[in-house]
C-alpha positions as a printed Julia matrix, in Angstrom:
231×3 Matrix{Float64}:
 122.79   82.25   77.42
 122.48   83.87   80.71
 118.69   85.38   81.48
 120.94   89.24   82.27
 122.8    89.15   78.77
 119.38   87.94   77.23
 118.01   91.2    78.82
 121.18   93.54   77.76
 121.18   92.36   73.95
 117.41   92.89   73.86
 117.73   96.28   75.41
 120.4    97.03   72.44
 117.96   95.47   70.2
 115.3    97.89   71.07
 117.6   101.17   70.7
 118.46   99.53   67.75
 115.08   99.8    66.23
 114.23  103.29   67.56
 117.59  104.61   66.1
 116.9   103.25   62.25
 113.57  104.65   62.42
 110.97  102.91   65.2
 109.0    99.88   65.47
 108.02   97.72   62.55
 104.13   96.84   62.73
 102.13   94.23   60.9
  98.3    93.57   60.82
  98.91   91.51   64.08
 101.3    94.32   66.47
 104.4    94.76   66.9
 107.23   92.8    64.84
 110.56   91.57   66.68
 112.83   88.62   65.58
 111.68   85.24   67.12
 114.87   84.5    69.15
 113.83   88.21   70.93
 110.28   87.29   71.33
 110.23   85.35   74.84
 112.5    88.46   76.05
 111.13   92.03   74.57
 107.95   90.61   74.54
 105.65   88.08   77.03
 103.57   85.87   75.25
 101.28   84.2    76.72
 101.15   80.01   76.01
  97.92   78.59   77.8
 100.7    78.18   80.56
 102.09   82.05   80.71
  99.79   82.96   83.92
 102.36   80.87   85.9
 105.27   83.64   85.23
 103.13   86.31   85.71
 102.46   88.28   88.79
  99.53   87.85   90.46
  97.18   89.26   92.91
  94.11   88.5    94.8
  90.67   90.5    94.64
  90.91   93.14   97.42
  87.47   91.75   99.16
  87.73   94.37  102.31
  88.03   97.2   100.07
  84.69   96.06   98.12
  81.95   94.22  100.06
  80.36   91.57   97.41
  76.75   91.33   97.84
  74.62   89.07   96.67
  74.63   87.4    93.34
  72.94   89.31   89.92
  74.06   92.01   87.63
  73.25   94.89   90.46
  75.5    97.26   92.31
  78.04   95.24   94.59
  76.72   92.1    92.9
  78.39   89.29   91.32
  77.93   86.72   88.9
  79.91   83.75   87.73
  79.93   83.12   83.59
  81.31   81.57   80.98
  83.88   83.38   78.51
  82.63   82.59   74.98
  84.65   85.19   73.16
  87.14   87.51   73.71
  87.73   90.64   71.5
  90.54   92.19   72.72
  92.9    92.76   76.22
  89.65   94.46   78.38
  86.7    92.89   76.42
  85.11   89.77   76.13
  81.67   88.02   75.48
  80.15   86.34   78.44
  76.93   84.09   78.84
  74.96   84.22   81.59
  71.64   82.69   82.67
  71.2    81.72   78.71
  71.65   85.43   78.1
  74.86   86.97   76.06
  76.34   90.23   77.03
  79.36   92.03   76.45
  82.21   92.93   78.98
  84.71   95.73   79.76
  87.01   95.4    82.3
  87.05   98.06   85.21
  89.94  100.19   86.2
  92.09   99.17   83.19
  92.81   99.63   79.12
  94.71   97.82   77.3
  96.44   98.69   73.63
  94.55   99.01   70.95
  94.41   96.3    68.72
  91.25   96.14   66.56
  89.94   99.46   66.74
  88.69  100.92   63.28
  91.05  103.78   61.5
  93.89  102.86   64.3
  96.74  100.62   63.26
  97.83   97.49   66.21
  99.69   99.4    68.95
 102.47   98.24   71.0
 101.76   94.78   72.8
  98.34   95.0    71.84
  98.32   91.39   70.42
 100.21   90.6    73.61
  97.32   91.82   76.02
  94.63   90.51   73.36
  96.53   86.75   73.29
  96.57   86.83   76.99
  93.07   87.33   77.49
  92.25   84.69   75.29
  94.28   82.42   76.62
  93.86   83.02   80.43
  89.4    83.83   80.08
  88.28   82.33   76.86
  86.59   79.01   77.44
  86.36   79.45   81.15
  84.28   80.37   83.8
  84.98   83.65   85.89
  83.34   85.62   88.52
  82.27   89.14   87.62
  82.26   91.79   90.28
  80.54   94.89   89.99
  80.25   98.46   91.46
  78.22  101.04   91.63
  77.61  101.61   88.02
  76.88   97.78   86.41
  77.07   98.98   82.68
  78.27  101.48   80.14
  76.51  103.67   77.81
  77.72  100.69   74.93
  75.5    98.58   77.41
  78.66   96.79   77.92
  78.88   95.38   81.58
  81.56   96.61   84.09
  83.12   94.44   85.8
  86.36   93.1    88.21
  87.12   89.41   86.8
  88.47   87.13   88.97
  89.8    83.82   87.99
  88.67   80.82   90.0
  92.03   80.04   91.66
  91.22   83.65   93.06
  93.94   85.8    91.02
  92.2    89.43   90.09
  92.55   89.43   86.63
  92.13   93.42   86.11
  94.7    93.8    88.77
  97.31   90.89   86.72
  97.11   93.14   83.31
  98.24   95.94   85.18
 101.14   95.08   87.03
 102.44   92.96   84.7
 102.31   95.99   81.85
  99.65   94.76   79.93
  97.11   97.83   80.73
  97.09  100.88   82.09
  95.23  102.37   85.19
  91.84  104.43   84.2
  89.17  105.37   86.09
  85.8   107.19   85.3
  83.12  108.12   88.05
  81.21  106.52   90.24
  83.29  102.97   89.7
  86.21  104.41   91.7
  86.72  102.57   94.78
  89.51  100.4    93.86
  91.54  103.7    92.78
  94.57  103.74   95.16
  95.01   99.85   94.89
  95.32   99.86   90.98
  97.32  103.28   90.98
 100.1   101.14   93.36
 100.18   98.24   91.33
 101.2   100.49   88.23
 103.56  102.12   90.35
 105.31   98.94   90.82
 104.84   97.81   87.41
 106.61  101.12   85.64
 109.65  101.08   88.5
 110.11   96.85   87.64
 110.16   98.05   83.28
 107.06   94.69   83.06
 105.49   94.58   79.8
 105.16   97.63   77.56
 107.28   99.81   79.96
 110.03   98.71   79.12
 110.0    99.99   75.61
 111.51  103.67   74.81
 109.1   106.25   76.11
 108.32  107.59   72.67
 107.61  103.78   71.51
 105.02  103.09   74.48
 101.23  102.55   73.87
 100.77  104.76   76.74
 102.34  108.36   77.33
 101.68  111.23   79.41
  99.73  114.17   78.55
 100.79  117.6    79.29
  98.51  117.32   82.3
 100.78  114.55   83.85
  98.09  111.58   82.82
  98.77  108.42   80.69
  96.72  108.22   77.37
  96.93  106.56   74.34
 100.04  107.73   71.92
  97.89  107.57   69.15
  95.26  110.18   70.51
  98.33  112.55   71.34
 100.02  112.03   67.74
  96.41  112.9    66.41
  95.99  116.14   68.6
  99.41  117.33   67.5
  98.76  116.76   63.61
């Protein structure tokens, strides 16, 4: 079957499912027939980073530093677990600690009291299969950790592809920013431009069905947060 029809019947598919009543979900995410999997959905397959888009760590935006867990620092560690789309357990220096990714969320897939969101297990599989296991370089700005004492950091993959920047534009995450980690802003913002006016990942679902919807104040947050503040 041609890669256009496979795209038309799974576009039918999916106003199929909104029409008899949404979505079915499971303890793992969202629940489409196999033969629709490789087109409504992108899995990952140890392999999937190939098809993806990719970009490079803008270096002349931010000015690395010197190596350590300091403002404008870096560090390269190994990825011993991964919890979900934006965090993962890293050690360094025979230390453990726990990162979130700057500039980006992903759905929600093991938070307590929420059920699996849209591509959730999508971003979480990715992660695991692109970082787990490996060794990537963490880049840091201004503000090194959260008040979870999680670190906060750009992750870049050691063929050079900025993996922050990858789960945007490829509609695995959303853009979010929060004060004074900021300086990558406008380059994120255009990259999920691009990835809303191409339909990648979960924007190509029905507006309504999306992990991610706007606020009345014109900003993307989590559907579930907006179905709670309307209940």
């Amino acid at each position: 079957m041609k890669k256009n029809s496979k795209k038309a019947i799974a576009s039918f598919f999916a106003a199929a499912l909104v029409l008899v009543g949404g979505y079915t979900f499971h303890n793992d995410g969202l629940s489409v027939p196999e033969f629709f999997q490789d087109i409504f959905v992108q899995t990952s397959s140890g392999n999937g980073i190939d098809n993806l888009e990719k970009t490079k760590f803008p270096e002349d935006i931010i000015k690395i530093q010197e190596e350590g867990i300091k403002p404008f620092g870096y560090i390269n560690a190994a990825v011993e677990k991964v919890v979900d789309g934006d965090t993962f357990h890293i050690k360094y220096k025979n230390a453990g600690y726990k990162v979130r990714m700057l500039d980006i969320d992903t759905p929600e897939s093991v938070k307590s009291g929420v059920e699996a969101q849209p591509f959730s297990v999508e971003a979480s599989n990715l992660t695991k299969d692109i970082l787990a296991g490996r060794t990537v370089k963490l880049v840091f700005e201004k503000e090194t950790a959260d008040q979870y004492d999680r670190l906060l950091a750009h992750v870049i993959l050691e063929d050079g592809t900025y993996y922050n920047a990858l789960m945007v534009q490829n509609g695995y995450a959303i853009s979010v920013f929060y004060k004074p980690n900021t300086l990558l802003k406008d380059f994120i913002s255009d990259l999920q431009d691009g990835a809303i006016i191409k339909k990648a990942g979960f924007w190509q679902l029905p507006e309504a069905s999306r992990p991610f919807i706007k606020n009345n104040k014109g900003n993307y947050i989590a559907s579930y947060k907006l179905k709670a503040d309307a209940a």
